[in-house]
C-alpha positions in Angstrom: 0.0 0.0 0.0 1.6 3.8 -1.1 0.7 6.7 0.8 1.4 10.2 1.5 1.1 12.5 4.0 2.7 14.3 6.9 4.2 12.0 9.4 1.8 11.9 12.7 1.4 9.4 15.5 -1.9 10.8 16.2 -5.2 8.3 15.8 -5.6 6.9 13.1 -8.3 4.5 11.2 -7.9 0.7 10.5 -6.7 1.5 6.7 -3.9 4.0 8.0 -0.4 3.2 7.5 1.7 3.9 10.7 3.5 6.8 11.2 1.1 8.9 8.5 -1.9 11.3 9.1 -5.3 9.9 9.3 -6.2 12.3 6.5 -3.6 11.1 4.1 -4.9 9.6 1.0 -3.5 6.4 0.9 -4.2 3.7 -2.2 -3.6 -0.2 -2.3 -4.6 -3.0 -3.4 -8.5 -5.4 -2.2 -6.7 -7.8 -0.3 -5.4 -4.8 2.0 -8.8 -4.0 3.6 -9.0 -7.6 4.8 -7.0 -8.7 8.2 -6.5 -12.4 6.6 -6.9 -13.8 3.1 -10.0 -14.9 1.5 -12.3 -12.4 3.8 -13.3 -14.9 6.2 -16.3 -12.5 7.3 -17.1 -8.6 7.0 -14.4 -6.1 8.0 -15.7 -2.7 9.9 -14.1 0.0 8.2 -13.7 3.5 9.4 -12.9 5.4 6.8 -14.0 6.8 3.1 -13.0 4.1 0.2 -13.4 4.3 -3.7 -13.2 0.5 -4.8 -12.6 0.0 -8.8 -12.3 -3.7 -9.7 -10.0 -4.0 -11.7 -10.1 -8.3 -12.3 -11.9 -11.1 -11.6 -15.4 -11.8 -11.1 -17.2 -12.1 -7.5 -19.5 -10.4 -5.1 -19.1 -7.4 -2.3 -21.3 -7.8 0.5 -21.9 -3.7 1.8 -24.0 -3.5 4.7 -25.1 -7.3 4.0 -26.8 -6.1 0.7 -24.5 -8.4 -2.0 -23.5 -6.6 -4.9 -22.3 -8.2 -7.9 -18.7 -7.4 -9.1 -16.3 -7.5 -12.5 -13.7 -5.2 -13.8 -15.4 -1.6 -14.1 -17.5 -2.0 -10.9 -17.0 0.8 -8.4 -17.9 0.9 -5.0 -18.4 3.7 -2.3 -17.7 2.8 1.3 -18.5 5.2 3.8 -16.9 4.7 7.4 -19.1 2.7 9.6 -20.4 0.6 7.0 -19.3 -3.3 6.7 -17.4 -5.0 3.6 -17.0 -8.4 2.1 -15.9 -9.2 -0.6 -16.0 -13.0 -2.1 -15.0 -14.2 -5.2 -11.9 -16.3 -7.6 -8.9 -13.9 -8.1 -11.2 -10.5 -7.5 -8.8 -7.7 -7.1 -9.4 -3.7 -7.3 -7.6 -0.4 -6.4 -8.7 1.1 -3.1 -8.6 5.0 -2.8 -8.5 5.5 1.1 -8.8 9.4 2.6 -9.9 10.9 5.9 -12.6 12.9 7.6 -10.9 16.3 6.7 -8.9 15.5 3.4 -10.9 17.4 1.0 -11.7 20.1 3.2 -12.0 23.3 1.7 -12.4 21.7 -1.6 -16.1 22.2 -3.5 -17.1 18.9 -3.6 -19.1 16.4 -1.8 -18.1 12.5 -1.7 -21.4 11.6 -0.7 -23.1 12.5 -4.0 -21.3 9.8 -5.8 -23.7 6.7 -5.9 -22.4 3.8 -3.5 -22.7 1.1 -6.3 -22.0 1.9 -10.3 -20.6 -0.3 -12.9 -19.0 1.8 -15.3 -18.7 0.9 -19.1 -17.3 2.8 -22.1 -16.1 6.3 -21.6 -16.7 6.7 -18.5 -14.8 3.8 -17.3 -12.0 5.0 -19.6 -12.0 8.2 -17.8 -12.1 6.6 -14.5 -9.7 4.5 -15.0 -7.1 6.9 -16.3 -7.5 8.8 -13.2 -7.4 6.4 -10.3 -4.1 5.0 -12.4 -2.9 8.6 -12.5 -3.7 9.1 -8.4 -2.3 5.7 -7.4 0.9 6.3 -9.6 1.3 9.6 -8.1 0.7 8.4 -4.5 3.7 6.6 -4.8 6.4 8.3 -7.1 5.9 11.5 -5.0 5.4 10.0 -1.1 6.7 12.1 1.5 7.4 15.2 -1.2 5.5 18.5 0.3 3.3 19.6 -2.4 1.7 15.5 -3.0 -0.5 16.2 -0.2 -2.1 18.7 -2.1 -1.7 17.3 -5.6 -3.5 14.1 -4.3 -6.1 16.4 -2.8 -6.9 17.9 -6.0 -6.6 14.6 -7.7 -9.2 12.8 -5.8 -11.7 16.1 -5.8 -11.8 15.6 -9.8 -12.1 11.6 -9.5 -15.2 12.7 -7.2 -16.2 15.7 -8.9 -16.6 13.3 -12.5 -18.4 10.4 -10.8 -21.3 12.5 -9.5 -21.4 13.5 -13.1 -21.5 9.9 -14.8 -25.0 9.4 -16.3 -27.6 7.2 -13.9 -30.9 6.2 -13.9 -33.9 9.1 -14.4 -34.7 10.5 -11.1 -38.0 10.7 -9.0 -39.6 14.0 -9.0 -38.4 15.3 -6.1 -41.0 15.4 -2.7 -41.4 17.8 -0.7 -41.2 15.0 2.3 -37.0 14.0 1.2 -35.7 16.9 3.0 -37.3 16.1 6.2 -36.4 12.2 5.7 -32.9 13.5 5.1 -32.8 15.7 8.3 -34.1 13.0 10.0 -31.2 10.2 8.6 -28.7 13.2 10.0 -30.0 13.1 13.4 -30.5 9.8 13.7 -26.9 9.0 13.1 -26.1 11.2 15.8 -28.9 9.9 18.1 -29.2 6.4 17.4 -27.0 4.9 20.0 -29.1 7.3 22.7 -32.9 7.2 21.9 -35.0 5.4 20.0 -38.4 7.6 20.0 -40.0 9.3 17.5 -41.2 12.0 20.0 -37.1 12.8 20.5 -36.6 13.1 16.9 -39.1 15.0 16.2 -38.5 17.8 18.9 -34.9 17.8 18.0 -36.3 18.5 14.4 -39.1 20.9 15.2 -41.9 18.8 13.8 -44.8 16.5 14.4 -44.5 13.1 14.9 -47.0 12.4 12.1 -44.8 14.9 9.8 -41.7 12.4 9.9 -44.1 9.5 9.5 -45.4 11.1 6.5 -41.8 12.2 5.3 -40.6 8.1 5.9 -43.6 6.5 4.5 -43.2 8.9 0.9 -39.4 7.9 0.9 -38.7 4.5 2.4 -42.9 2.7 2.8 -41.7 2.4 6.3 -42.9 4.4 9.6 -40.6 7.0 11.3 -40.3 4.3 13.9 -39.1 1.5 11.3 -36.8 3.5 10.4 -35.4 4.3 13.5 -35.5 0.5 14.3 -33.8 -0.7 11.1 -30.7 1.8 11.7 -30.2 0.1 15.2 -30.5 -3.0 13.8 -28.1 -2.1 11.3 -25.6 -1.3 13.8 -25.9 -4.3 15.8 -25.1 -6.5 13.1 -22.0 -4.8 11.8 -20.8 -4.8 15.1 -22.0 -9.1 15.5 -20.9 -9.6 12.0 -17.1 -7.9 12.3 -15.7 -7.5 15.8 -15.9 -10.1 18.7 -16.8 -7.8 21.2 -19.3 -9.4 23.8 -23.0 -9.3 22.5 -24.4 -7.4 26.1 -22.2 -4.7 25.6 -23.3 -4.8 22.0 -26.6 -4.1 23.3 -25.7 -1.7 26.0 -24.0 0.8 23.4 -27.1 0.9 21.6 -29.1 1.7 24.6 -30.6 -1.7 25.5 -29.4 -1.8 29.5 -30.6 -5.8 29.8 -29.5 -8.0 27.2 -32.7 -9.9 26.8 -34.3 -6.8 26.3 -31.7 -6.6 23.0 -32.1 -9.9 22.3 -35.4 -9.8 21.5 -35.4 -6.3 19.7 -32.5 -7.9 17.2 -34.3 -10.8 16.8 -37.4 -8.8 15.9 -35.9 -6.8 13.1 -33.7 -9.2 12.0 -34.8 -12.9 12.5 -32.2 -14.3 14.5 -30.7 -14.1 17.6 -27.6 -12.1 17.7 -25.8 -15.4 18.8 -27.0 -17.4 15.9 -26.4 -13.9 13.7 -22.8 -14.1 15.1 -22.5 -17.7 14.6 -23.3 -17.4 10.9 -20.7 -14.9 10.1 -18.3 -16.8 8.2 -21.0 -17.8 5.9 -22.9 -15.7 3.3 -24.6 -13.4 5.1 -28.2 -12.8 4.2 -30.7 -11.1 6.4 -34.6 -10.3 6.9 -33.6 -6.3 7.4 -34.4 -3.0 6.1 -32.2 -0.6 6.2 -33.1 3.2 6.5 -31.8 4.9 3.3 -31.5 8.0 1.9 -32.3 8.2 -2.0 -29.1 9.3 -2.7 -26.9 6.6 -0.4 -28.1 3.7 -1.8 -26.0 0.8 -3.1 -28.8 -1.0 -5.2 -28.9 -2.5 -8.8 -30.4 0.2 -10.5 -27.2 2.3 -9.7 -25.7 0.5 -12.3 -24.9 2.5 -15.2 
C-alpha cells in the first residue's frame, strides 16, 4: 500500500499506514482491507473508500446487501459501513482518505452513488484517473506539495463520478428533506434514543410529519426506520468484531440483554448469537435498512 502525508502518530483509522496522518490519502490493493486472506467475514471500516475492480469476477457484501462485481465496478464505502468481498482472483484499487482531506475543496463524496458499474467512456476516464492518483501516490510520497496534488486529484475523480450518467430520477417530494434531516439526526442519536417524539423535537416537527416524510421515501414508519438503523448497527458490530453481545446491546441503549435480544431478533430474525455464529458464511438477512435516496448501493445504480 503507497501513501502520503505528513508524518503523525496521532489516531488513526484501520486502513492508516503507521506513522502517516489519518487524513492522508492512501491507495492499495483489495486484499489490504481484509486482516486475513480470502475475507473470512465482514471487515468494519472507518474510513472513506473508492473500490474499482480492476479483475476477476465475485460479489461485495456492503452492509449485508450483495452486490455483484467485474472489472469496471466501483464501489463507495462510507466509514461505519461493513465490507466483504468474495470471489476467484477479485482484485481492485482502493482510494483511502480521511474525515478532513478534501476540506475546503467544492465537492461532496457523498453524491457519488455507492454502487455503479461503469462501461465505455466513462470507465476509460475513471480508470485513467485512479491510475494517475495511485501512480502519483507513490512516485511523490513524502514530497511536500503531494499532499495537495492528491487532494486535488481525488476532488476531480469525485467531482466526475457524481457526473456519470444514472438512472432518471423521482420527481423530487417535498417530504425528502425532512427524511434527510431525519437520517442526520439519527446518526447522531441512534445509539441514545430510539423515540420518534425525540426526533421529532430535535427537528421541530410532528410526529405524524416524519411518518409522513418516511412512509413517501422509504414505505416504512418514522419508527421502522429508527429500528432498522439500530438493527443495522448491531449487526455490523455481531458480523465484524468479537466484542461481547451485552455490551453490543448496551452501546445501543438496551441496558438488559434480553431486552436486546429480542429487539435484534425482531428486526432481523435471528438471535444475535446465531447472527454471530453465521458470520463466516454468506450473510443474508430479513432487514431493512433506512436509506436516503441518494446513499443507496442497489442494482439500478448500475450504469
Amino acid at each position: 500500500m503507497v501513501t502520503t502525508g505528513q508524518s503523525s502518530p496521532a489516531s488513526r483509522t484501520a486502513l492508516s499506514v503507521p506513522g502517516y496522518d489519518a487524513d492522508a490519502i492512501i491507495t492499495g490493493a483489495l486484499g489490504d482491507l481484509a486482516p486475513e486472506p480470502g475475507w473470512p467475514r465482514p471487515v468494519l471500516l472507518d474510513a472513506d473508500l473508492l473500490i474499482l475492480v480492476t479483475s476477476g469476477h465475485g460479489t461485495a457484501e456492503l452492509d449485508f446487501r450483495a452486490l455483484p462485481c467485474r472489472p469496471g465496478t466501483l464501489l463507495r464505502v462510507r466509514p461505519g459501513q461493513v465490507l466483504r468481498c468474495l470471489g476467484p482472483q477479485l482484485d481492485a484499487t482502493v482510494v483511502r482518505w480521511g474525515a478532513g482531506t478534501l476540506s475546503g475543496l467544492d465537492v461532496d463524496p457523498d453524491a457519488v452513488p455507492a454502487y455503479r458499474q461503469l462501461a465505455g467512456e466513462d470507465e476509460d476516464a475513471v480508470i485513467s484517473e485512479v491510475t494517475q492518483l495511485t501512480v502519483d501516490a507513490d512516485r511523490h510520497a513524502g514530497l511536500p506539495a503531494a499532499a495537495a496534488l492528491l487532494r486535488h486529484q481525488l476532488a476531480v475523480l469525485l467531482l466526475r463520478l457524481t457526473l456519470l450518467p444514472g438512472p432518471p430520477e423521482r420527481s423530487p417530494r417535498p417530504e425528502t428533506e425532512t427524511f434527510r434531516r431525519l437520517c442526520r439526526e439519527l446518526e447522531r442519536g441512534y445509539q441514545h434514543t430510539r423515540r420518534v417524539e425525540d426526533y421529532a423535537a430535535q427537528l421541530g416537527c410532528s410526529v405524524r410529519t416524519l411518518t409522513r416524510a418516511c412512509l413517501a421515501v422509504t414505505g416504512r414508519s418514522a419508527k421502522q426506520v429508527i429500528d432498522d438503523r439500530v438493527a443495522l448497527q448491531a449487526c455490523r458490530l455481531l458480523a465484524a468484531t468479537d466484542e461481547p453481545i451485552a455490551r453490543i446491546g448496551r452501546r445501543l441503549g438496551f441496558p438488559e440483554p434480553t431486552n436486546f435480544g429480542r429487539f435484534f431478533t425482531r428486526e432481523v430474525g435471528v438471535s444475535p448469537g446465531s447472527f454471530r455464529a453465521a458470520r463466516e458464511q454468506r450473510l443474508s438477512v430479513r432487514m431493512v435498512r433506512p436509506r436516503p435516496p441518494a446513499d443507496s448501493p442497489a442494482p439500478a445504480d448500475r450504469a
